[in-house]
N, C-alpha and C positions, 0 to 999 in steps of 0.2 A: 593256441596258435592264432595269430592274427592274419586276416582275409580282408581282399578291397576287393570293389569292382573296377577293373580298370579302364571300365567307363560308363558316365552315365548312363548309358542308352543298351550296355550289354547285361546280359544275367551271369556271363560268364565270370566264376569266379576264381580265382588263383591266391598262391601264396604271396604273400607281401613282404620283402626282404628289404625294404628301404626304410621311412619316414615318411610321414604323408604329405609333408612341405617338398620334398625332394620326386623331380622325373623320373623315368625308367635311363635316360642320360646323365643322369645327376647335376639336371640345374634346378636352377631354387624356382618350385611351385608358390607364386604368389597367391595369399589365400583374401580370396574377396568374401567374406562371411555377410550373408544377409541380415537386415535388420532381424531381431529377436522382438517377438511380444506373446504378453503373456507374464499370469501370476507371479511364476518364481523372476523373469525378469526386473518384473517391479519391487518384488522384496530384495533383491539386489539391486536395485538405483538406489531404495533406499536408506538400505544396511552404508552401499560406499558413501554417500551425501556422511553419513555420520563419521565414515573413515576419516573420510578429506577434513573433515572439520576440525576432528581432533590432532587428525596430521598436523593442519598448519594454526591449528590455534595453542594446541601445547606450546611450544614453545614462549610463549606471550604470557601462561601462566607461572604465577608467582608464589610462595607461599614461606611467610617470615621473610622478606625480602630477597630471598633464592627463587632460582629457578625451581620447578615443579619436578621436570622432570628433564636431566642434563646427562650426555656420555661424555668428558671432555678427554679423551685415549690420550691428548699429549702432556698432559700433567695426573695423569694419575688421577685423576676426581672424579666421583660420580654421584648425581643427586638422583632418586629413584622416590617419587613422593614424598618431598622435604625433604628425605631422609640424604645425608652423604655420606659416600662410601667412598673411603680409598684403595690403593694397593694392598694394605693390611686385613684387608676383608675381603681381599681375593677367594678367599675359602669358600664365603656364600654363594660370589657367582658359579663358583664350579658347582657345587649344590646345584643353583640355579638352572647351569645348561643343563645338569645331568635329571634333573626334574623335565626339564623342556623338551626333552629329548626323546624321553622315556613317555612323554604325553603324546609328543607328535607319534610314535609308536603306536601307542593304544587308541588315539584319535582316527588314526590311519586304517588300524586293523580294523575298528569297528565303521568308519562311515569314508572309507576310503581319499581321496582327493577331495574333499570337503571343503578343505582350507583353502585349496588351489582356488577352487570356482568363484569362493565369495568371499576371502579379505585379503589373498594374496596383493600385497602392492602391484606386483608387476602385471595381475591380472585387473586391477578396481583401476588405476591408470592409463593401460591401454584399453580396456572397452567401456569405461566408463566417463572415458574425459577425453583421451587422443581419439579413441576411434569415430564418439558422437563431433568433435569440432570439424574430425576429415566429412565427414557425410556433409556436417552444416554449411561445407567450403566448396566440395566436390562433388555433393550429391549422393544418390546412393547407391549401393554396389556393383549393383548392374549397370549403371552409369559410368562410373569408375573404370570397371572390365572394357566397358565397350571402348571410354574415350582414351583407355590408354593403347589400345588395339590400336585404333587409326593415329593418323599425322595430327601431332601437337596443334593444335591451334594459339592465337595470341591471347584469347579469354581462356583458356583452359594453363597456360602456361602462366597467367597472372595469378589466378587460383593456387595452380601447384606453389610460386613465390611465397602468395600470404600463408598459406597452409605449415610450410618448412618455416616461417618465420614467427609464426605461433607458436609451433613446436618447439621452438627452439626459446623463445620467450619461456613458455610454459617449463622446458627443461632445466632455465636459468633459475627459476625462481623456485623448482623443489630442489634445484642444488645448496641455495640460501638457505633454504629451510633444513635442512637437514644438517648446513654449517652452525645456524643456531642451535640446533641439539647439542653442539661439540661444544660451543663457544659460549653459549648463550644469546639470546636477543640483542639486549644489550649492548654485549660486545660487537655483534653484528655492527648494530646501528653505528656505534662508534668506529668504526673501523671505515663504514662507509661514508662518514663525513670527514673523515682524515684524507689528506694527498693516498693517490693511488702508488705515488715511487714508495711508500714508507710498507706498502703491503705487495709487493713484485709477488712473494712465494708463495701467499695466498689466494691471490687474485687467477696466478697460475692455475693454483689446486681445481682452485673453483672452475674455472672455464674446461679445465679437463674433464672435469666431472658431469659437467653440463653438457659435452660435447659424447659422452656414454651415456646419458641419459637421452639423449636428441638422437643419436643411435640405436638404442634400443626402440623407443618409439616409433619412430619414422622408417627403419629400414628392418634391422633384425625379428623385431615384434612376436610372432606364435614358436621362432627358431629356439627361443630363451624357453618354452615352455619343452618343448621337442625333444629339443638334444644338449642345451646348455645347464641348464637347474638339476643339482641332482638329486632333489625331492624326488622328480619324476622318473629317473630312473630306479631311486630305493623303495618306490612302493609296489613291484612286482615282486618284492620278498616278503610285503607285510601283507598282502593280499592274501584269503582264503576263501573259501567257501560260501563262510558265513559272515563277509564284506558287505556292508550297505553300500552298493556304488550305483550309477547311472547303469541302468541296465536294458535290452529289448528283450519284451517277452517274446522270444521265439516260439513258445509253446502257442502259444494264441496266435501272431504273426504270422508264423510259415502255415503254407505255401503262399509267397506275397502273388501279388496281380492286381492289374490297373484294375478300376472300378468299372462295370457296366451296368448299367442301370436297368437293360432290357432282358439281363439274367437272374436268375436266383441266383447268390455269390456261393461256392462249394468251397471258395481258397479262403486262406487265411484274412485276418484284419486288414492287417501292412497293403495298402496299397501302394507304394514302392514310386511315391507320390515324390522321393528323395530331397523332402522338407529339411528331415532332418540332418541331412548331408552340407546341405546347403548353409546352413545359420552356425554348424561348427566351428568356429575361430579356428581349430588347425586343421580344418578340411578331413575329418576320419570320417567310417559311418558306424555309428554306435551300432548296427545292427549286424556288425561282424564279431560283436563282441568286446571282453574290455581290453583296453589297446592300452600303451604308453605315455600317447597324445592326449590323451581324455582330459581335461584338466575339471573336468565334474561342474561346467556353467549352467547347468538345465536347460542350455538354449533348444536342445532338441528336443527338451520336455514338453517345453510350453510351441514347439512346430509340428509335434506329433499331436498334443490335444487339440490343438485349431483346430487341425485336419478332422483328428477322430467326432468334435462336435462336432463340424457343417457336413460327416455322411451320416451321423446320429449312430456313431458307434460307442460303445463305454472308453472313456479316455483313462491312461494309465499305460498305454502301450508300449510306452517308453517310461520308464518310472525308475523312484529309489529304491532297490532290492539289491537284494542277496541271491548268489547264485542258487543254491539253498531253497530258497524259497520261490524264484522259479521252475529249477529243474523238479524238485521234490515237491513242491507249494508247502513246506516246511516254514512256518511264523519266523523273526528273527529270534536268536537267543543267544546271551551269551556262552561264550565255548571254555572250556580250560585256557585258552592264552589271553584270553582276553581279561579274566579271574584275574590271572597272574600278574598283568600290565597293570591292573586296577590297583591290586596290593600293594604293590609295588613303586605305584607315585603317589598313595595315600601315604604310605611311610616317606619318601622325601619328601613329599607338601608340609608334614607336621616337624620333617628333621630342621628343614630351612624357615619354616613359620618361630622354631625355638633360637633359630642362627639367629634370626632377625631380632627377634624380642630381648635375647639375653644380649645384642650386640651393646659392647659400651663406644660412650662416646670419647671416653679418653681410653689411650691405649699405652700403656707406662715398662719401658724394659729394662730392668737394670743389669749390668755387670761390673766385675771389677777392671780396674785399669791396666789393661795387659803389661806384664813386663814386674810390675808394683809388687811387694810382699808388703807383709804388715810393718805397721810403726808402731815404738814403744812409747806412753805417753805417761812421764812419772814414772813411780814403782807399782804400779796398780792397773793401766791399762792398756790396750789394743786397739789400734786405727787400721782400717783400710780404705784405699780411696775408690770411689765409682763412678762409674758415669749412666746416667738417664737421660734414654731416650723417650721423651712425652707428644705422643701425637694427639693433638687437640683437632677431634675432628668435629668442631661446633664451628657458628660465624661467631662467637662471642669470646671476649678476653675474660681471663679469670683467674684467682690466685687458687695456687696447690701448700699441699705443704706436706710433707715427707716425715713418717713417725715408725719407729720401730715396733711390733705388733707383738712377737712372744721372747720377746729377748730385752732386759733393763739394758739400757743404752740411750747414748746420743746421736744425733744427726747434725754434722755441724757443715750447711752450706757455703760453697767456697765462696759466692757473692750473696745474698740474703736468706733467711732462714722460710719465708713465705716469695713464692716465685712467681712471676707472673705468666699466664701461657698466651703466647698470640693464637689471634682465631687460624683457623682452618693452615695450621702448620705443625712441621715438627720439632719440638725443642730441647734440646740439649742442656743437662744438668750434670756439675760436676760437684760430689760432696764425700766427706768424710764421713764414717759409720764409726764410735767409739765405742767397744765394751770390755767394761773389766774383765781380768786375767779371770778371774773366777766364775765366769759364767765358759769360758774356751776351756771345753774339755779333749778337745781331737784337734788336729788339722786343719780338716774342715768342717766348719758347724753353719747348717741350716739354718739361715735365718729368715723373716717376713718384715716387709717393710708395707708400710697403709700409705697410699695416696689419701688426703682429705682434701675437698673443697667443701668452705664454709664450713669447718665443721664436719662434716658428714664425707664418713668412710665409702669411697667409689671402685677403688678395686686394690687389690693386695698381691704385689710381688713378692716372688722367691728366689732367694739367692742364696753367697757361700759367702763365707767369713772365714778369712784366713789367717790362720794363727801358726805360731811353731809348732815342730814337733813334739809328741807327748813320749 
């Protein structure tokens, strides 16, 4: 059950049947979070510095003259470390999600909202880049509170202008970046020194995109972690017992009470100092427990040790445990479900590590020419015509050549016998298969056909060969 105080200043505590951003009226609680410091702080500045970097500098890397690492959804293409993958190997990314999926699972069970605290984009963007450039513009949160409380003035309302116009800068330019994941750099760039009339529909895309991004930061902001993501509402089903999450140790904590120095203390640690209420981005107080909102930033970690150094108390009061471990002081371990998550995405890491490896680069289909029956050629032999579909998914041109594998026969191509394949498409081959009457003992006979480049046998289709009746 989730608990607030519904006020700072009260002990009294009630059920909480809203959202923490949301009134007892149901208007929207602006959340003013205090600066955060402290250890885990600073290993998250510096975990995101690495984020951002790789964010915006992927796309700028290259590797054999592609992009490094490309999603381009409107053509089917995708480069994933060199490697390109088209529609035709749609099969690995479903592996892929179904791997991701089942990780986020077992990541979850075991160290709960993890992800949320320290690489979620939406969380490393807004409190690691929107919300330091608001303080660097507007000052800081209590400042904030206060000046947005009274009458606007003409230096506060200038402020507010640059602030929205950074923002909105800043939101244009990870809308770009994220177009080059689609597009590539490259293309970017090129598109951006062409006339704007020749790009209306993307320019469009782009500016809508930019204007949900300048949204999310500047107005909806802790609402996306709250009530819109539904990460946060599926991990109150993957949650147990034995969950590494942000937790208060009540056992040590209660009974809270302010400090008096002229007493022996008989109450708990918590002196109810509401540090940690305060530096929360969606305003909860971890000491009711783990809630929804949590998004797991240790901001309250590193505003409970402050505290607990400067009265010389052991710090940890606020820490990463398991229920488990402080209702029981039971060590962490893993359980039966979490066995199971483990088993279970070792087997698809090694299914999809073999997708990948044994993936080919040419992808060869053959069939016969619907409608077609065989041709007689001479007193001796049997023709059928087919058609090849060859997906070359390399940037490089290169000759094939098409050879029959366990059946004597010929292959006789309707325009050359050695074909050429363009890079990174797919190409259409029409040819004749001859085999004498004496090798067609049925209807239909099985046959295999060998793609060769250079020489060297790359993969082998199977198909029918159709003859008359026996």
């Amino acid at each position: 059950m989730n608990i607030e105080s519904e006020s700072d200043n009260s002990n009294n505590v009630t059920f909480r049947d809203r959202v923490s951003s949301v009134t007892k009226t149901g208007l929207r609680k602006w959340i003013y979070a205090a600066k955060p410091k402290g250890k885990f702080y600073k290993y998250r500045t510096a975990l995101s510095f690495v984020y951002l970097l790789v964010f915006f500098m992927l796309p700028l890397i290259k590797f054999n003259g592609m992009p490094f690492f490309m999603l381009n959804f409107p053509e089917g293409k995708f480069i994933v470390f060199g490697n390109i993958f088209w529609p035709q190997d749609f099969f690995i990314f479903a592996v892929a999600m179904i791997t991701f999926i089942v990780f986020v699972a077992l990541f979850t069970v075991i160290y709960g909202r993890l992800f949320c605290g320290w690489v979620c984009p939406q969380t490393i963007f807004m409190e690691m880049v929107f919300r330091k450039i608001e303080w660097w513009i507007e000052g800081t949160p209590s400042q904030q509170k206060k000046n947005n409380k009274g009458e606007l003035t003409t230096k506060q309302l200038i402020k507010k202008v640059i602030k929205h116009i950074v923002f909105f800068t800043l939101s244009f330019l990870i809308a770009n970046t994220f177009l080059a994941y689609i597009i590539s750099f490259d293309e970017l760039i090129k598109i951006i020194s062409e006339p704007i009339a020749e790009h209306t529909l993307l320019l469009t895309g782009l500016i809508i995109f930019t204007l949900l991004f300048y949204s999310v930061y500047a107005f909806v902001r802790d609402i996306v972690c709250t009530t819109i993501c539904p990460y946060g509402r599926l991990q109150g089903v993957l949650f147990d017992k034995d969950t590494m999450q942000i937790s208060y140790d009540y056992n040590r904590g209660e009974p809270r009470g302010k400090i008096n120095k002229k007493e022996e203390r008989t109450k708990g640690d918590c002196i109810d100092c509401m540090r940690c209420v305060h530096v929360c981005p969606t305003g909860i107080d971890i000491r009711n427990g783990v809630q929804m909102e949590c998004v797991g930033c240790t901001a309250c970690i590193d505003a409970c040790d402050a505290v607990m150094t400067k009265i010389n108390l052991p710090t940890g009061l606020i820490r990463y445990a398991s229920e488990n471990e402080i209702a029981k002081k039971e060590k962490f371990h893993f359980n039966g479900r979490m066995k199971a998550y483990t088993t279970l995405l070792i087997i698809l890491t090694v299914i999809m590590g073999i997708l990948v490896v044994t993936r080919k680069n040419v992808d060869t289909q053959i069939s016969r020419v619907k409608g077609q029956l065989y041709q007689e050629i001479g007193n001796d032999s049997l023709s059928n015509l087919f058609n090849a579909t060859v997906l070359n998914k390399t940037r490089n041109e290169f000759n094939i050549e098409l050879k029959l594998e366990n059946t004597p026969g010929q292959i006789k191509m309707v325009s050359n016998k050695k074909t050429l394949l363009s890079k990174e498409s797919v190409n259409e081959l029409t040819f004749f298969i001859c085999i004498n009457k004496k090798e067609i003992h049925k209807r239909a006979t099985d046959i295999k056909v060998g793609v060769y480049k250079n020489g060297e046998l790359i993969q082998t289709v199977k198909t029918v060969f159709l003859g008359p009746f026996m």
